[in-house]
C-alpha positions in Angstrom: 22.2 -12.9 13.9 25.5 -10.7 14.4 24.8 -7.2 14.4 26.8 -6.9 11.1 24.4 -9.2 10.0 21.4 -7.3 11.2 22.9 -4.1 9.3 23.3 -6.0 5.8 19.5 -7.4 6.4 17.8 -4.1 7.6 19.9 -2.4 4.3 18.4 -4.7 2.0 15.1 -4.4 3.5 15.3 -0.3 2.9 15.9 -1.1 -0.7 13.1 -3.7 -0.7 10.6 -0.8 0.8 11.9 1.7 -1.2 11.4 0.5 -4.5 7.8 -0.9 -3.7 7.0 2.5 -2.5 8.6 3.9 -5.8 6.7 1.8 -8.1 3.5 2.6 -6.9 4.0 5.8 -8.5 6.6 5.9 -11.1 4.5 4.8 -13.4 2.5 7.6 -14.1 4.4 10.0 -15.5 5.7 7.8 -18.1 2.5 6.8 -19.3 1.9 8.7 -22.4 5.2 7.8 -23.3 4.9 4.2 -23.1 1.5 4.3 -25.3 3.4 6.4 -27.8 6.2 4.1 -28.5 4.6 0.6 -28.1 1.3 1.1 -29.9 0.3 4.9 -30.9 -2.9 3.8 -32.5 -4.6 1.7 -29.8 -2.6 1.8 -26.5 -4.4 4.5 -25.0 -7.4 2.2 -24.8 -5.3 -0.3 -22.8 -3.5 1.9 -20.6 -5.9 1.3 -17.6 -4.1 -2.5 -17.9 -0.6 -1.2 -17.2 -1.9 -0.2 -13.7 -4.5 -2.6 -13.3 -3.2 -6.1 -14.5 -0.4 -4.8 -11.8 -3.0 -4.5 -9.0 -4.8 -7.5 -9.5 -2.0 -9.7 -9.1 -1.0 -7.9 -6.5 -3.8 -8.3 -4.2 -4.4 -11.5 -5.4 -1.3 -13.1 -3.9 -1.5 -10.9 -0.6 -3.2 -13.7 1.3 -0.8 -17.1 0.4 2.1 -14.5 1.1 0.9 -14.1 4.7 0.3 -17.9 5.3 3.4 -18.8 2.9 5.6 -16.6 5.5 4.2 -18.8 8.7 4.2 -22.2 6.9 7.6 -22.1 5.0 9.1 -18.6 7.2 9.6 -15.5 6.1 13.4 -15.1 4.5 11.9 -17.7 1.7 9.0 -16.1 0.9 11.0 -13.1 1.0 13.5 -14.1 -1.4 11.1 -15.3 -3.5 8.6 -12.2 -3.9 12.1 -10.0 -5.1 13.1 -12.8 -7.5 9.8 -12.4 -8.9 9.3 -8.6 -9.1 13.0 -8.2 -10.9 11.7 -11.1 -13.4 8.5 -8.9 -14.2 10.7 -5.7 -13.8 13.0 -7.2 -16.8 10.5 -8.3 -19.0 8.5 -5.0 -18.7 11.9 -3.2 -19.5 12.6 -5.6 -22.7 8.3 -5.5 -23.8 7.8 -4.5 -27.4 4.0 -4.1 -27.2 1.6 -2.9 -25.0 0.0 -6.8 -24.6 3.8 -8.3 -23.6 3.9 -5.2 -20.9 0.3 -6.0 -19.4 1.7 -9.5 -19.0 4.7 -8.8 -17.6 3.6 -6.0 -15.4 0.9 -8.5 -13.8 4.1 -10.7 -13.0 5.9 -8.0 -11.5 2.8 -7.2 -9.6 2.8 -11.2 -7.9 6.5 -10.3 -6.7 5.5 -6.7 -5.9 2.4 -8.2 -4.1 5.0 -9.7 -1.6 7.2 -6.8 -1.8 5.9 -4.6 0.8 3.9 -7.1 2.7 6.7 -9.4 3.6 9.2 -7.3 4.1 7.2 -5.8 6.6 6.9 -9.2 8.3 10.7 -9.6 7.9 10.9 -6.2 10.1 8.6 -7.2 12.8 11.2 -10.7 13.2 14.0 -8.6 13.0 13.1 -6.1 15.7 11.7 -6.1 19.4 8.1 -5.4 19.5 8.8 -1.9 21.9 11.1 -1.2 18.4 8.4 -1.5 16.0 6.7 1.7 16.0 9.9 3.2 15.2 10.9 1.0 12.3 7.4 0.6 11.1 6.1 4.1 11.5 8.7 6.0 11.7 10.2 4.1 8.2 6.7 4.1 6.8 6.1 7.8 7.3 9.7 8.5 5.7 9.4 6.8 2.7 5.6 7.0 2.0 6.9 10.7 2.1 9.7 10.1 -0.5 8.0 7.6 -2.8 5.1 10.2 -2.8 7.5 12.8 -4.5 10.4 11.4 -5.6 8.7 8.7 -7.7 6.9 11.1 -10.2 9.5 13.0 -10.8 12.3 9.6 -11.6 9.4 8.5 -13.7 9.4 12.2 -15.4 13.5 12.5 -15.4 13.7 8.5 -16.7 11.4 9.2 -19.8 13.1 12.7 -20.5 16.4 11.7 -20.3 16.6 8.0 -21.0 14.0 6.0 -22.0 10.7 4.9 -19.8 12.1 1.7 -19.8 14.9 2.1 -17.4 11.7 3.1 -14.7 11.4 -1.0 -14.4 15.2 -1.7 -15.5 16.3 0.5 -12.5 14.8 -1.9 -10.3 17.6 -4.7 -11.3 20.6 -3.4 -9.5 18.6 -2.6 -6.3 17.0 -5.7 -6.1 20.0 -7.5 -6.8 22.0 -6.0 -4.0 18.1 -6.6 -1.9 18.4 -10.1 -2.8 22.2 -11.4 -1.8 21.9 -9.1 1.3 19.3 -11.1 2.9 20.6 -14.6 1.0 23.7 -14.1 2.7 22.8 -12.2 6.1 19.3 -12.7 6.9 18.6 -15.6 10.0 15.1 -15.3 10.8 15.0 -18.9 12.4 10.9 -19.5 11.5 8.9 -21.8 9.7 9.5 -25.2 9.1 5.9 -25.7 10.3 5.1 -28.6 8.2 1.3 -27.5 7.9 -0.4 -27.7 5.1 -1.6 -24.9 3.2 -5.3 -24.2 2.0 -4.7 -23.6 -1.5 -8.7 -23.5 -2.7 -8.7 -20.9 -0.2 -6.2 -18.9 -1.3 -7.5 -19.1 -5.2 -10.8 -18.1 -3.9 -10.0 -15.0 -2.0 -7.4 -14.3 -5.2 -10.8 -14.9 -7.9 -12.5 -12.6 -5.2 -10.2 -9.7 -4.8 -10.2 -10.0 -8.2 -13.4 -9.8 -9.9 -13.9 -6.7 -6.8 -11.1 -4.7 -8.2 -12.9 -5.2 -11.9 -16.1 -4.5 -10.3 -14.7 -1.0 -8.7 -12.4 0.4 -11.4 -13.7 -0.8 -14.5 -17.8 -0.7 -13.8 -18.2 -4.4 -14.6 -20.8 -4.4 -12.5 -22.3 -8.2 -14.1 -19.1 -10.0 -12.5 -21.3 -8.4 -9.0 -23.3 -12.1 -8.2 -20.0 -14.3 -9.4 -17.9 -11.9 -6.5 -20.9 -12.5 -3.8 -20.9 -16.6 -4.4 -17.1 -16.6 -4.7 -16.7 -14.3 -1.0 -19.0 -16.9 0.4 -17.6 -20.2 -1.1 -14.5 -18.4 0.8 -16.0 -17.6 4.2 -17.1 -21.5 3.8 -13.8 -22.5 3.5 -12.4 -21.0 6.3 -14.7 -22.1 8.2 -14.4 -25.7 7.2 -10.1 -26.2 6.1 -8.0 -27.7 8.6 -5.3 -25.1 8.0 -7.0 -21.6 6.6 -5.3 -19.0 4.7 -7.0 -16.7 6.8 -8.4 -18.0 9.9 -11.3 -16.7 11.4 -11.0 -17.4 14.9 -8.4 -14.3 14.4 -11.1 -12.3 14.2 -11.5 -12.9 18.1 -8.7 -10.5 18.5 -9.6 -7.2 19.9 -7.2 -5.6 18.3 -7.6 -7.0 15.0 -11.5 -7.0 14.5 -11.4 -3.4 14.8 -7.9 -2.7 12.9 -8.9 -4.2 9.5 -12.3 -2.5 9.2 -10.1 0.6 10.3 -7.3 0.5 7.4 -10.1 -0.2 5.2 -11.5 3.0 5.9 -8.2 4.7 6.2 -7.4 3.2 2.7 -10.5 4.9 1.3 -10.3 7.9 2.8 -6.3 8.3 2.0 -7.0 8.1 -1.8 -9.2 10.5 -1.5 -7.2 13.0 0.0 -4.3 12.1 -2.3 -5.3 11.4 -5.9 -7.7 14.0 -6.1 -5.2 16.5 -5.3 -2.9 15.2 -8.3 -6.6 16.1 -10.4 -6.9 19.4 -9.1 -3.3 20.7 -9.5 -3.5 19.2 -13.3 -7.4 19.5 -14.3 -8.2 23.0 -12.2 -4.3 24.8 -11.5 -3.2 23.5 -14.9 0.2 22.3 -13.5 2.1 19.9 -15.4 2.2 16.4 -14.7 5.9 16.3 -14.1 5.6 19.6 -11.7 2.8 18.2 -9.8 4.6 16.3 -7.6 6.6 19.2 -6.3 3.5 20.3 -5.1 3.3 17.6 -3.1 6.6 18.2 -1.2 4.5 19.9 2.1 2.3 16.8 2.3 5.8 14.5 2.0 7.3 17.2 4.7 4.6 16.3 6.9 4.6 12.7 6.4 8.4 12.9 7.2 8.6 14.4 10.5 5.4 13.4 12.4 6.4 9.6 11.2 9.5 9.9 12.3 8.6 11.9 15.8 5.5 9.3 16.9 7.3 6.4 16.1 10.5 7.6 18.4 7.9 8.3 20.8 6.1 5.0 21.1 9.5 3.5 20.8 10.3 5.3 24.6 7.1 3.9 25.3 4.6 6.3 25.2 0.9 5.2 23.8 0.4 4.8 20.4 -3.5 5.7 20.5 -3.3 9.3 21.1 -0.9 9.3 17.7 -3.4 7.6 15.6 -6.3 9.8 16.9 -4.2 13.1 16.3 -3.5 11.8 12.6 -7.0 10.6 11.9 -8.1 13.7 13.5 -5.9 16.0 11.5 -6.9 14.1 7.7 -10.4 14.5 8.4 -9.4 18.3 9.0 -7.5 18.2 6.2 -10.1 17.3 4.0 -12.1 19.3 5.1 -10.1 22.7 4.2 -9.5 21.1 1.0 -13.0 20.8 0.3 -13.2 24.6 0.2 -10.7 24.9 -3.3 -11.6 27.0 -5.6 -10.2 27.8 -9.3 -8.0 30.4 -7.4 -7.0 28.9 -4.3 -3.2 30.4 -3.5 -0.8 27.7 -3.7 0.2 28.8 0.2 -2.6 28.0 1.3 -3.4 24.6 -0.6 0.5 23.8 0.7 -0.4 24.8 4.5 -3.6 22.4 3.6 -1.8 19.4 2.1 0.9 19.8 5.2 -1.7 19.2 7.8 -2.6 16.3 5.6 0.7 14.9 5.9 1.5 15.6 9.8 -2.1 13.4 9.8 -0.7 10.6 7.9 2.4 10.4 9.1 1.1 9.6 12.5 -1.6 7.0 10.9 1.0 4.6 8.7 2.5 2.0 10.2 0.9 2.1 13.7 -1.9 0.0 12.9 0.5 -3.0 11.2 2.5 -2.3 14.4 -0.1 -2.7 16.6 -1.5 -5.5 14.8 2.0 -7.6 15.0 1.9 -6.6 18.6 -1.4 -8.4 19.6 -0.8 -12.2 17.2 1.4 -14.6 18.2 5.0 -15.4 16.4 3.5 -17.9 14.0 0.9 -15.7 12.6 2.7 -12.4 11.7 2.9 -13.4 8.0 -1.1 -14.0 8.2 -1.9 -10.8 10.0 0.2 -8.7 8.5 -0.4 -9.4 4.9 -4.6 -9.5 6.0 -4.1 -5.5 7.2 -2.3 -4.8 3.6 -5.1 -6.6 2.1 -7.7 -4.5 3.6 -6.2 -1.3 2.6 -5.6 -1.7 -1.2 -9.1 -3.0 -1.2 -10.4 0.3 0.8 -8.3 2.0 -1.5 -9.9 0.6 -4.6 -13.5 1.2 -3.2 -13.2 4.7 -2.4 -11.4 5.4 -5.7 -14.5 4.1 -7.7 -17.1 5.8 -5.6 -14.8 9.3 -5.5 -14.9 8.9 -9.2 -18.5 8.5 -9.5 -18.8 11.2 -7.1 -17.2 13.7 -9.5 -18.6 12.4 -13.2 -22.0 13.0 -11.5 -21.0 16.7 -9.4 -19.1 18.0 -12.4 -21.8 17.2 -15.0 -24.3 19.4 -13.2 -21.7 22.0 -11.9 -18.2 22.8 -11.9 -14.8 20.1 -12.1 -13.5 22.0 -9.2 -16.9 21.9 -7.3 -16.5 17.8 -8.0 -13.6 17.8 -6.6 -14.1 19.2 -3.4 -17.1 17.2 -3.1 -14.9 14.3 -2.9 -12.6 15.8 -0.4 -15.2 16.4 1.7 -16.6 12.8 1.2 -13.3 11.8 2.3 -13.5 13.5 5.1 -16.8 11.9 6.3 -15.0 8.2 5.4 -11.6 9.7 8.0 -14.6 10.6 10.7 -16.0 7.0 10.7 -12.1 6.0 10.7 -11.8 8.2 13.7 -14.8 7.3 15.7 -14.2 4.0 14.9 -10.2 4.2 16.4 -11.9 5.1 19.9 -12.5 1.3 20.3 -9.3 -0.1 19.2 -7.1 -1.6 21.7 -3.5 -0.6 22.3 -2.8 -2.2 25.9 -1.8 -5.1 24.7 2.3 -6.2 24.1 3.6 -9.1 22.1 7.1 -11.1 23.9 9.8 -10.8 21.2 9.5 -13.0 18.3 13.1 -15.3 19.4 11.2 -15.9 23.0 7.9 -17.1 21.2 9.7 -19.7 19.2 
């Protein structure tokens, strides 16, 4: 590839990232709104479904995106994954009731399930491994940092002054330009494999993830045996297919059999620290939905500049380990101060608190996908990559459910804001596991660059 043509594809890869980044959040502030025009009566009932048939689908496709990307290469899959997310993006803009938006936001989820995985494979082929600190962390950092902030408040300024559904129409134009960028510029030169792929596989991890995000955020706690048999009939598989959708021989990897139970933990810990904020500024401080993410913007500072600064850093080539202990050091810490709110905290100090918070984070996302690509051969970026994704949004969705039950059963014998920093410092004790368990993880090791590998 020209490096003209490297510009147009890296641009359309921004765009990609940040509209995942911005949907993960957009949504929320628009909520009430959407209930109120598609079905007053009822939809609050089925509001959980806007986020969740989103997520499901989402996680569900996560591991045939990985092994799509190695089998068939990762501009396809790529191409593909937009295509999708701007079909379910329309339809949720043109939905009339709130079962036509379910439906169509679980189709924009399968494209948005891609969206941020793949992409993130398409960076690691476009750039040098010594490079990808500083496009993965550095870029992860910077727009985890903007999506965190700017997302609530486009949701907010949408529903105000437009209607909520240009939060999904938006999406058209951006993907659009996303979409003939990388059609037109984008030479990746991979798969044509000719492998096959273990679809039985791949349904059973999606029926697993599945009934486990039910399981966790709904308390359908009778789906429990069905998600047991189906994670084994799984583990069988993989065992037993020719060509796995997630092999377990990559579990050998030093690096990777101590970076997945890592993310998972970081994933936990992460929602923690960041949902239960948005609770306390809007159940405890009484700040409006809308303002809440202003509050935020010391956490997104944070995220910004220590992103930015370790990934330039181990781009020069200093270590990456000392980053990731200093950022899972400073959440834990951050946690912990949070865990000490009260009623009337002074919003300098909860901004000093949620800054600390960010300088942590921005120095934990993206170097563990970096240093994952790193350690796998070419022809299993796709698998690994989408596999430490995976592992996250199902961390994620774990520590969300047991946070929650933390705080119904805190709050009923006390105070809300006595819940809530019980869950902080939960979350604290999930980012101390994280950082003991980082002590072990290996960062020695360095990848040849993806063209030499083919």
């Amino acid at each position: 590839m020209s490096p003209a043509q490297k510009g147009w594809a890296m641009t359309g890869v921004l765009i990609t990232l940040v509209m995942a980044v911005l949907d993960q959040n957009i949504v929320s502030t628009a909520s009430w709104a959407i209930v109120s025009d598609l079905d007053p009566a009822h939809g609050l009932e089925r509001l959980p479904w806007l986020v969740t048939s989103y997520a499901l689908a989402a996680t569900a496709a996560l591991p045939l995106y990985g092994k799509l990307c190695d089998v068939h290469g990762a501009k396809r899959v790529y191409l593909a994954a937009i295509a999708l997310f701007l079909l379910g993006s329309a339809l949720c803009g043109l939905s009339q009731d709130m079962p036509q938006l379910i439906a169509s936001r679980a189709i924009q989820g399968l494209g948005g399930g891609g969206l941020m995985s793949v992409t993130l494979v398409v960076v690691a082929h476009l750039t040098p491994p010594e490079q990808r600190a500083t496009a993965g962390g550095g870029a992860g950092g910077l727009l985890a940092g903007v999506g965190l902030v700017a997302g609530p408040l486009l949701g907010g300024l949408f529903t105000d002054q437009v209607s909520w559904r240009w939060i999904f129409l938006i999406n058209l134009p951006f993907g659009l330009l996303a979409l003939v960028s990388a059609a037109m510029s984008l030479d990746l030169g991979d798969g044509g494999r000719h492998r096959r792929i273990d679809y039985l596989g791949a349904a059973l991890v999606a029926a697993a993830a599945a009934l486990f995000l039910l399981i966790v955020e709904h308390g359908l706690t009778e789906l429990i045996v069905a998600d047991v048999a189906l994670l084994a009939a799984f583990l069988w598989r993989q065992a037993t297919a020719p060509e796995p959708i997630l092999p377990l021989s990559m579990f050998r990897d030093p690096v990777l059999r101590v970076a997945l139970p890592l993310q998972f933990l970081t994933g936990a810990g992460m929602t923690g620290g960041l949902f239960y904020t948005i609770v306390y500024l809007q159940a405890v401080a009484g700040v409006e939905a809308t303002d809440s993410g202003l509050y935020l913007l010391p956490m997104a500072a944070g995220m910004i500049v220590s992103g930015m600064a370790s990934g330039v850093l181990i781009g020069r080539g200093h270590s990456s380990k000392p980053f990731l202990l200093a950022g899972t050091a400073m959440v834990t810490a951050a946690l912990v101060l949070l865990g000490r709110l009260a009623v009337d905290t002074s919003p300098w100090t909860l901004g000093l608190e949620l800054l600390l918070f960010g300088l942590g984070l921005g120095q934990i996302l993206g170097i563990v996908i970096f240093l994952v690509q790193n350690s796998v051969p070419a022809s299993e970026l796709g698998v690994a990559t989408t596999a430490i994704r995976f592992t996250q949004i199902l961390g994620s969705a774990l520590g969300a459910a047991i946070f929650g039950v933390i705080l119904t059963r805190v709050a009923a014998n006390g105070s809300l804001v006595t819940g809530i920093d019980v869950v902080f410092l939960s979350g604290a004790g999930v980012m101390a596991l994280a950082l003991a368990l980082t002590a072990f993880l290996r960062t020695g090791r360095r990848a040849e660059p993806v063209a030499a590998q083919r």
